[in-house]
N, C-alpha and C positions, 0 to 999 in steps of 0.2 A: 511822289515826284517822278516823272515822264522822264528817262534818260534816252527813249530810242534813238532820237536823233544824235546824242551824243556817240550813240553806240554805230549808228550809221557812215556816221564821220570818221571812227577809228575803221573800220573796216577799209573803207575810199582810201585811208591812208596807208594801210598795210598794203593793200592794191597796189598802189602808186608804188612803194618802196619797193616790193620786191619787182616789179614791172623795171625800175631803176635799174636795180643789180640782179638783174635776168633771172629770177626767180618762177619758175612756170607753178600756175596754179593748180590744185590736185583739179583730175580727170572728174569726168560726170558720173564713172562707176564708182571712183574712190570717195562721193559726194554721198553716192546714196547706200554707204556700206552699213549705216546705222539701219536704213530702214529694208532692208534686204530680207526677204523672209526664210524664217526656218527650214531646214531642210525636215519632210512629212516621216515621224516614227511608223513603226510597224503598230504601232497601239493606237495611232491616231487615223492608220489607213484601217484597220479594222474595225476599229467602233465605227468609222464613217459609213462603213459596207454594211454593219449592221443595221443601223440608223436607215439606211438609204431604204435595205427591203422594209420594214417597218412602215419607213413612209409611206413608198408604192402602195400596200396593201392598204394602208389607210386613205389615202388617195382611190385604190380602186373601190374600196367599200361604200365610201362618200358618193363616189360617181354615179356608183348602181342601186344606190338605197332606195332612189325613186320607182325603179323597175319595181325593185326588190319586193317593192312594199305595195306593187299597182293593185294588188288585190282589193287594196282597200276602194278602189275607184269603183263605183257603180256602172260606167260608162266604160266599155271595152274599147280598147283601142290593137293597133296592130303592133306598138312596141312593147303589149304587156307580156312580160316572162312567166315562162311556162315551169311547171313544178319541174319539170326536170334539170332547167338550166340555173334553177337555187340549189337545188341539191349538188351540181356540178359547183357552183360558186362556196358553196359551206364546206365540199373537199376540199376546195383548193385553198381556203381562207385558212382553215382547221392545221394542211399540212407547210403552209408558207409558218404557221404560229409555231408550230412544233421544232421544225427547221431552227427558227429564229432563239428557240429557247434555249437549245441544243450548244446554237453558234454562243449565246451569250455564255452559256456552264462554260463551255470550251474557252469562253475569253475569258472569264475571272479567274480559273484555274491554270489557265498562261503570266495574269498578270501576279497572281502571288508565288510565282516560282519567278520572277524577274529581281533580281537584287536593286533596291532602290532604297532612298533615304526616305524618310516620314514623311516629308512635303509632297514628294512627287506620289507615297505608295497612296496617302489620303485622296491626293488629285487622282487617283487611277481607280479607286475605290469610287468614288462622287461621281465620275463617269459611266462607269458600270451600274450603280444605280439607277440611275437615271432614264439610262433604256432601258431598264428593267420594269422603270413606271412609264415611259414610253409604251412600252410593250404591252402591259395590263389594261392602258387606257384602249388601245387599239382592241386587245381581246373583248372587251368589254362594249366595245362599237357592236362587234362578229354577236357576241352574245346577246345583249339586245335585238339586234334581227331577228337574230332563231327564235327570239321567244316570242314577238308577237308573231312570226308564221305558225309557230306552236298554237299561240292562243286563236288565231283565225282557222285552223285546221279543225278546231273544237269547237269554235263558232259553225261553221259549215256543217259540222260532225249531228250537232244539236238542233239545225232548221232543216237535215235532210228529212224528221219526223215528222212528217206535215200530213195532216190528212186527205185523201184523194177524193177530187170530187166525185159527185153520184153522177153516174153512166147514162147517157138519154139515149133514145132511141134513133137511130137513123134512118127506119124507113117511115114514110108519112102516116099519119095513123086513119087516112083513109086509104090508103095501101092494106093496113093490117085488120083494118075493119071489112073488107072484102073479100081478103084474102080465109079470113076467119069463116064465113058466112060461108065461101065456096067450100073449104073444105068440111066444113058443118054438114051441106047438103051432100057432098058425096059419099060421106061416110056413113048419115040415114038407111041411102039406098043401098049400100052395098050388106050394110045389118037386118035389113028387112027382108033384101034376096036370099041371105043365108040360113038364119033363123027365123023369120018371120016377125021376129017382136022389133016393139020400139024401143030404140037405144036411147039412155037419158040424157039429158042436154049438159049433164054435166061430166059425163064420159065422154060426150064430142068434145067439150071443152080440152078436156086432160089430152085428148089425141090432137088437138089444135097448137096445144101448146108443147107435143113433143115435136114437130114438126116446122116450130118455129126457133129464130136463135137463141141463145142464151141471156144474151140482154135484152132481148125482147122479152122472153120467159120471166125475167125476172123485173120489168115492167110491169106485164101484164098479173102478174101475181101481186106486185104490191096494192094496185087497182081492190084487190080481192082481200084483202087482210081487215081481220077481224078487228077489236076494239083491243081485246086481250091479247092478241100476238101485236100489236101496236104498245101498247102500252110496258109488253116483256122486251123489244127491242129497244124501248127509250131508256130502261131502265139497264140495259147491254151497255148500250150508247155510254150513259154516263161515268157506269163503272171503266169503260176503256177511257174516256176521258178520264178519270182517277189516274189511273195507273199509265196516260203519257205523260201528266205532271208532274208525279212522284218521278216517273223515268226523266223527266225534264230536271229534274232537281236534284237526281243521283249525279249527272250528269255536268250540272253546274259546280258539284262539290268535286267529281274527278278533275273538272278545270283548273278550280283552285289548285289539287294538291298537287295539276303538272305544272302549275305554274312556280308551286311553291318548291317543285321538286329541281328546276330551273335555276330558281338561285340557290337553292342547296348546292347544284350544281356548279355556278361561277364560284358562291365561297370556297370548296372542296377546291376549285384549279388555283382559290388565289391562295389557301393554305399549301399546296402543295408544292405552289412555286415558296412562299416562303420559308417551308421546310426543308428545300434545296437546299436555300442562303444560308439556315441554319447547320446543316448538314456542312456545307462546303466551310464554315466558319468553323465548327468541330476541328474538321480535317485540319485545317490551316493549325489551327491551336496547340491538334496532335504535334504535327510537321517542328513549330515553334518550339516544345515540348523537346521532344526528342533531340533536335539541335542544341536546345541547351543543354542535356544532359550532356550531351558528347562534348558540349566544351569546358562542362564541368569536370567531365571525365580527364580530358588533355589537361585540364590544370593541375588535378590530382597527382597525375602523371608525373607532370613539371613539379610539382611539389614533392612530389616522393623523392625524385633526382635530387633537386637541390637539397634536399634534408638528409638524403643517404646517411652522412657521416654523424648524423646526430641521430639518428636512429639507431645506429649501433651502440653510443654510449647511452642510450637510452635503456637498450634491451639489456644491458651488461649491469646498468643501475637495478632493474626490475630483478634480473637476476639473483641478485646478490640481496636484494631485500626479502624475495622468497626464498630463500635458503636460511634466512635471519627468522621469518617469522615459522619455518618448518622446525629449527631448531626450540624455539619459544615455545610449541605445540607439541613440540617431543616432552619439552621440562616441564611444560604444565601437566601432561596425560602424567610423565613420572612423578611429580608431585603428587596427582590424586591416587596413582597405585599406590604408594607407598602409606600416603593416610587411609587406604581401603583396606590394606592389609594389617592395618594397626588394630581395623575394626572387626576384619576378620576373623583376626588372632583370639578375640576374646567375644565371637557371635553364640557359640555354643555355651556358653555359660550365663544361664536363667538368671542369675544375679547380676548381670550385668543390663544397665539400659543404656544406649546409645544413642537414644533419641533424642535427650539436651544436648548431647554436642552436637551431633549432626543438625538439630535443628539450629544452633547456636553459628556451625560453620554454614549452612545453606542463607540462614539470613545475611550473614557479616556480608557474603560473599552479591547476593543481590544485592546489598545497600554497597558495596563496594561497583556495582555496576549501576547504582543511582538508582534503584527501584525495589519496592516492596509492593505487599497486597494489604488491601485494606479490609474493613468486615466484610463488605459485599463479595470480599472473594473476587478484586476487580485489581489488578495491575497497572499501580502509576508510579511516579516518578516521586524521589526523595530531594527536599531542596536539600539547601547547603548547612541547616542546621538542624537535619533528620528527620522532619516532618514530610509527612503523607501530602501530595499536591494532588490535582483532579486532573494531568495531564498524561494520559496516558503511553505506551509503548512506541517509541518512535525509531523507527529502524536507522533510517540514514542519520548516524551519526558521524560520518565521514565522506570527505569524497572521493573515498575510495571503496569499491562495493569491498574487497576481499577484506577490508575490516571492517565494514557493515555488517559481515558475514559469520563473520571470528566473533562478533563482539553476541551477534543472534545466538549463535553457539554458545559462548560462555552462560549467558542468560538461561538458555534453554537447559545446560549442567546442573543452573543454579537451583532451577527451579523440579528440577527430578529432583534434587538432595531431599528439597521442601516438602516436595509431596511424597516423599517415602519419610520423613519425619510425621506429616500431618498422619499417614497412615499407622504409625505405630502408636503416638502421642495420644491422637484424638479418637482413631478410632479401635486402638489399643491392641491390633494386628502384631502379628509375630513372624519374623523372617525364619524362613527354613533353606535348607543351604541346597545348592546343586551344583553338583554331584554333594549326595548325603554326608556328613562328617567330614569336608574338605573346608579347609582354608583359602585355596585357588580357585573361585569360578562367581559363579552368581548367586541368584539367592531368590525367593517369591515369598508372597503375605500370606497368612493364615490366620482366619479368626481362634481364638480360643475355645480349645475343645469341638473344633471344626470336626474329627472323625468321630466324636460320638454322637456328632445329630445326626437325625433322620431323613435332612435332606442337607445336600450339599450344594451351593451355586460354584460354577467358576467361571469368569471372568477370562477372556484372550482378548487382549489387542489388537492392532493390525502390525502391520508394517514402518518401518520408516524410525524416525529417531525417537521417537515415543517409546518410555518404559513399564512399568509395573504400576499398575493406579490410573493411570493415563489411555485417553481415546483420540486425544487432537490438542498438538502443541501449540497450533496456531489459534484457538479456541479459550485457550488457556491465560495466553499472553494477551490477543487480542479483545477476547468477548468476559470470561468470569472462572473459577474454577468447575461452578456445578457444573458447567455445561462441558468443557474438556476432560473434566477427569472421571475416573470410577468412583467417586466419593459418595453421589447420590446411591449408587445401586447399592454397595458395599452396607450401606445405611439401612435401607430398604430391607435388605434381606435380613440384615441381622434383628431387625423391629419386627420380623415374622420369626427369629430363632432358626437360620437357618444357618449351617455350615459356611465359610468364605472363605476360596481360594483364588489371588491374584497371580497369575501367570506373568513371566518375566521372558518370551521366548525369544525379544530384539537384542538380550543382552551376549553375544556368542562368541566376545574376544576378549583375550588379557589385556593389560595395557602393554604388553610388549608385542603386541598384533598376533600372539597365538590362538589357537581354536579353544575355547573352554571345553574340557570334556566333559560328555552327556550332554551339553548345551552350545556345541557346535551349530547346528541350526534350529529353525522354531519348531521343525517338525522333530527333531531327536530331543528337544527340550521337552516338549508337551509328551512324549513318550514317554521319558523319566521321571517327569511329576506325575504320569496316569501310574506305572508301574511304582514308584516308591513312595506314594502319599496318597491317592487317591484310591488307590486298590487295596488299600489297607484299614480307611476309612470304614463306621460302620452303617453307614448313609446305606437305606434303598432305595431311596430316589436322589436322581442325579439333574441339573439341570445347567446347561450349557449356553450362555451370551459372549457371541462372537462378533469382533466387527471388522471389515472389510477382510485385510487376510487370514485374520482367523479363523474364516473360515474354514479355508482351504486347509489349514492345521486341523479344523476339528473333522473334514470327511475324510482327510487321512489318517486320524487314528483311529475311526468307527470303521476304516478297511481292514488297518493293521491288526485291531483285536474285535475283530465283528461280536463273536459272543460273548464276552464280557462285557460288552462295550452294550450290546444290545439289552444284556439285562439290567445294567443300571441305569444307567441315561434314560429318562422320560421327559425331559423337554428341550430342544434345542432352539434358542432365538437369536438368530441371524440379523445384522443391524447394516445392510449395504454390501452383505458378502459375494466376494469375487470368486466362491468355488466353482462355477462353471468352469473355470479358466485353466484347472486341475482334470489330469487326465483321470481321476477318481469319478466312477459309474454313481450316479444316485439311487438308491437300491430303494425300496419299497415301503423300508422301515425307516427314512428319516424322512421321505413324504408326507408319513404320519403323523413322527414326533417335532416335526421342525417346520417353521416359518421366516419369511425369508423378509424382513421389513426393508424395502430398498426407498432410495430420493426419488421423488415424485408433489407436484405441484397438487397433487389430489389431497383432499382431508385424511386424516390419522384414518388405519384401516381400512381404505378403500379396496377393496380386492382388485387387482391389476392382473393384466395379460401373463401368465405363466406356459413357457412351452409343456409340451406335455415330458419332457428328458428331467424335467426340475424341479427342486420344492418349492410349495405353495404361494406367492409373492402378495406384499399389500404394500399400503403407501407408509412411508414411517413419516409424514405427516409435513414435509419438508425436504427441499430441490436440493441442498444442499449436503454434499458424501457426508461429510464431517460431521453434521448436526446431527445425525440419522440416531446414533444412539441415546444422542439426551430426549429427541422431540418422542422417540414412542416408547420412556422406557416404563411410562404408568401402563400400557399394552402389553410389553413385554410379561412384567410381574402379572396382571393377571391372566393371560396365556399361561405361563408357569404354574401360580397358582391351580390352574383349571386342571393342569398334569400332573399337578403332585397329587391334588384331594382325589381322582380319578385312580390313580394308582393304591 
């Protein structure tokens, strides 16, 4: 339904009324305040400026494309441009491009430092592109010229090979038929007045023809050509014919690959404008990047403030619960000194075994921490009604690391007890005390009748919380026991009848945090078991498996007692040892006796890079520290082997 007229009549009427009661109607400028235009931004006067040269140039290039390109005209005219005034036009085209590219980086990196909302930064974004493919298109006019001038320069380049035509003679050839005759007869007379004889008529000839020009000469000579120097120039002829086609055709393929080299050319300018965009989008991303970090940072900040007060009852809580669980760690270490000392009390007494209870408290004590081993020697979890599960070691059982921590600890207790029971039990070892006849210290393994064999192995561990039996606790719990513990070697050796001593050199404090004496560290340990077990022994051959810091234990006790040490010891194998790291000299004779098996992604035994300061290095078969001693210890033993039967 049509209401304007309706709408017309109310207007006439509002008219009317306020014309009644003097009502003045708004002014002509308060009329057109709706349609009033904007006042022009600095981003809208600039992209215009940009836009505007843009145009020019493309308008100029349009203009002169006809000049540009008159070459192609067969028909000369007086407006055609000359090479030098294109080369003047492709600088100036080349440097207005450059300019424009320049201005444009300059404007996108003005407009993303502009604080703006999303609608407008997008509309400012859209803009900027735009002449950006403005811009391309225009390069891409410029480009196109250049390349067919290019390819017409190639064209010319390839028809300057033209062959010249054959040279005629200029003067009349009854001029040189005269001319010839005259000089013929003067030359007779002058040969007859000298010498008397007659001269040959083809001596005049040759004197006719030095006397005339060169294009004449070579006239008059073709006149004279035999069948055979005819028939050697045609065969000249052809061959050069050959060889300007092939040169025609070299020449068509350099065309190609400048043409090709051309657009090589536009893609590389349009890659590289678009590796700006990319470039300046990086930047912007950094920029955005960084700002938010700072305002993460301020919030931090404000968050720290506001929580001040709960931060202190926090720390005061945290407090007081590690001083709960230091006290807890105190009563547990005095619990196990007090059951160590029970065991102590009665270690020297051959009638006694300890190995049911200890194994007895080492089990109770893991299945009190929810885990046991099963035959494979493989570490899982016990349900709820003492059955073996297939789920293995799972460290975070809290979420709190420091009893994730505590609880790895007790486990890792639990599991020394076990493998110093499996060593007595299963492979029927015997603890010996250090310091000798003491109740207070530690203690190492010895096979039976260990010093009356002929050879004796021993066994050092490394570092770190690993004890007696033991290569890698993490190996143990995570992967099986063959592979963490001493159990395979210990086996090994004694299936050859060989002596077995396991060294205990991590063990060097009481449980009231004093020094054990003699076993204060690994290196006064391993001195007290060479001096009061080992030197006693009636082994004459000795052989030495050290891993990581053991070593450094074993080149300082072959410094400390070099001659003793040198006549018994014949074979030392090193399993990833860190003795370089020991200010101890590598002297001449563990070069000899000793192999250094370190982690390497190479096969078992590879011989690897050894400086020349160090002993002899191979692959122990495996990248990993910890494995080194299980992956090469079938190498190890016959190395050994090879030492013992040798000695």
């Amino acid at each position: 339904m049509d209401i304007t007229p309706l709408f017309k009549a109310c207007i006439k009427t509002v008219k009317t009324r306020n014309k009644a009661f003097g009502i003045q109607s708004p002014t002509s400028e308060d009329k057109q305040r709706i349609l009033r235009s904007k006042p022009k931004t600095a981003f809208m006067v600039t992209a215009k400026d940009i836009t505007s040269q843009i145009t020019r140039l493309r308008d100029f290039l349009l203009e002169h494309r006809e000049k540009y390109l008159s070459f192609f005209n067969n028909v000369s005219s007086e407006d055609e441009m000359t090479d030098a005034e294109r080369d003047q036009i492709d600088t100036g085209a080349q440097r207005i491009i450059n300019t424009c590219s320049h201005l444009l980086k300059e404007f996108r990196n003005d407009n993303r430092k502009i604080t703006a909302g999303p609608q407008l930064r997008e509309y400012m974004e859209t803009v900027t592109d735009l002449i950006d493919m403005y811009l391309k298109a225009v390069c891409k006019i410029h480009s196109e010229l250049k390349a067919l001038r290019v390819k017409r320069a190639l064209d010319l380049r390839k028809l300057s090979r033209i062959e010249l035509p054959n040279a005629k003679p200029s003067i009349p050839e009854s001029l040189i038929i005269e001319n010839v005759s005259a000089i013929k007869e003067h030359k007779e007379n002058e040969l007859k007045k000298q010498d008397g004889n007659e001269v040959d008529l083809e001596e005049v000839d040759n004197v006719k023809k030095m006397d005339l020009s060169e294009n004449e000469v070579a006239i008059l000579a073709d006149e004279e050509l035999s069948a055979e120097e005819l028939q050697m120039f045609e065969s000249e002829n052809s061959q050069l014919l050959n060889d300007l086609n092939s040169m025609q055709e070299e020449v068509k393929v350099i065309e190609s690959k400048v043409l090709h080299i051309a657009e090589l050319q536009e893609i590389f300018t349009e890659k590289v404008l678009q590796q700006e965009q990319d470039i300046d989008r990086i930047s912007n991303t950094v920029v955005g990047a960084t700002e938010n970090v700072k305002d993460a940072n301020e919030q931090i900040k404000q968050a720290i403030q506001r929580n001040a007060g709960l931060r202190v009852y926090v720390l005061f809580f945290l407090l007081v619960i590690s001083f709960s669980l230091l006290f807890l760690d105190w009563l547990q270490v005095f619990l196990v000194s007090t059951k160590s000392k029970r065991i102590w009390s009665r270690a020297s007494d051959p009638t006694y075994c300890t190995t049911k209870i200890q194994n007895m408290d080492a089990v109770k004590t893991m299945k009190d921490l929810g885990y046991a081993f099963n035959t494979d020697g493989q570490l899982r979890k016990v349900d709820a009604d003492g059955q073996l599960t297939e789920e293995p070691f799972q460290f975070n059982v809290s979420n709190q690391h420091q009893e994730c921590q505590a609880h790895y600890e007790e486990l890792g207790t639990a599991i020394t007890e076990y493998i110093y029971y499996m060593l007595v039990s299963d492979l029927h070892l015997v603890r010996l005390p250090v310091p000798k006849d003491s109740n207070n210290g530690t203690f190492i393994f010895a096979s039976k009748d260990y010093d009356s064999k002929d050879v004796l192995v021993i066994l050092i561990h490394g570092s770190g919380a690993v004890r007696a039996g033991q290569w890698a606790r993490s190996l143990i719990i995570n992967d099986n026991l063959d592979m963490g513990t001493q159990i395979p070697y210990i086996k090994n050796a004694l299936s050859k009848d060989y002596g077995v001593l396991v060294l205990n050199p991590n063990d060097n404090c009481l449980p009231n945090g004093q020094k054990i004496p003699q076993s204060g560290s690994g290196e006064e340990h391993t001195k007290y078991v060479w001096n009061n077990y080992v030197q006693k022994a009636k082994a004459t051959s000795i052989a030495i498996v050290a891993h990581s810091y053991g070593g450094v234990l074993t080149v300082t006790l072959a410094d400390q007692l070099k001659k003793e040490f040198e006549k018994k010891v014949k074979a030392i194998a090193f399993t990833d040892s860190v003795h370089v790291y020991s200010n101890i000299k590598v002297t001449k004779y563990l070069k000899e006796v000793a192999i250094n098996w370190i982690s390497s992604q190479s096969p078992l035994d590879t011989p690897l890079t050894t400086p020349e300061f160090d002993i002899p290095r191979v692959s122990a078969g495996h990248e990993k520290h910890e494995m080194t001693s299980y992956s090469c210890m079938e190498s190890v033993f016959k190395f050994i082997d090879k030492k013992v039967c040798k000695h």
